[in-house]
N, C-alpha and C positions, 0 to 999 in steps of 0.2 A: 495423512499429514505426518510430515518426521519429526526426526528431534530440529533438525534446525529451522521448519518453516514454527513450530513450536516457540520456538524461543523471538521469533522474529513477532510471533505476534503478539508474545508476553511485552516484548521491548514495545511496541507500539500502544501498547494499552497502559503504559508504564508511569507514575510520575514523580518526579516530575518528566514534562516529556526531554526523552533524549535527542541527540544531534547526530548521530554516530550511526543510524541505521542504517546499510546500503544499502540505493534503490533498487539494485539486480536482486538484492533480497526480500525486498516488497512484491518487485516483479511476480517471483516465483510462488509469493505465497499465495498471489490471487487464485491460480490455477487451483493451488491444492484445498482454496477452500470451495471451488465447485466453480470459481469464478473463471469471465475469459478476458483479456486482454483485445486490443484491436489497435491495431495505428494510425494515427490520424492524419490527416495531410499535409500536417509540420512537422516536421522531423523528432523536436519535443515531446509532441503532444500524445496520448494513450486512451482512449477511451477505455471503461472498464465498467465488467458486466456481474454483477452480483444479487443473487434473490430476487429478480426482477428489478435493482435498484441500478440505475446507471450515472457514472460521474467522467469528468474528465481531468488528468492528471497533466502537468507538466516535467517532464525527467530533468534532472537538476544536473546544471550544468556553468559550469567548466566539473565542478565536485562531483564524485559517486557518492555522497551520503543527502539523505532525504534533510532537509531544513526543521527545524519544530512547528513551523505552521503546516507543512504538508502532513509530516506527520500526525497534529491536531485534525487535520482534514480527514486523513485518512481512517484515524480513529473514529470520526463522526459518522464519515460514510459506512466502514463496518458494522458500526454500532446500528445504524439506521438498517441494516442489512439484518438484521440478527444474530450477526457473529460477537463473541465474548469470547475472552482469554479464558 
């Protein structure tokens, strides 16, 4: 993992939670935590694969920055995965 998938997962475990994350930068940090990505059959949507834990995401849109509730989501799912800042 680098400095900036680093700091993306600092900001995600952060709080209060931010608004300001980009999702090209959540994207990237599933890979680097072992995790994979998958697309789903709506153009939105992203299945994602971590520790055995699987969740589905919707990419945000008209914006590139993730909302505080996905972010809270996203927190929750790591967290249930085993990952920590």
């Amino acid at each position: 993992m680098n400095r900036k998938h680093r700091k993306t997962l600092e900001a995600v475990f952060k709080k209060p939670v931010p608004a300001n994350i980009q999702w090209k930068d959540i994207e990237a940090l599933i890979p680097a935590l072992g995790g994979e990505i998958e697309e789903g059959r709506a153009g939105s949507r992203i299945g994602v694969f971590l520790n055995g834990k699987v969740t589905v995401f919707h990419r945000p849109h008209p914006h590139k920055e993730a909302d505080r509730g996905a972010v809270r989501n996203l927190r929750d799912f790591l967290e249930s995965a085993g990952v920590k800042p």
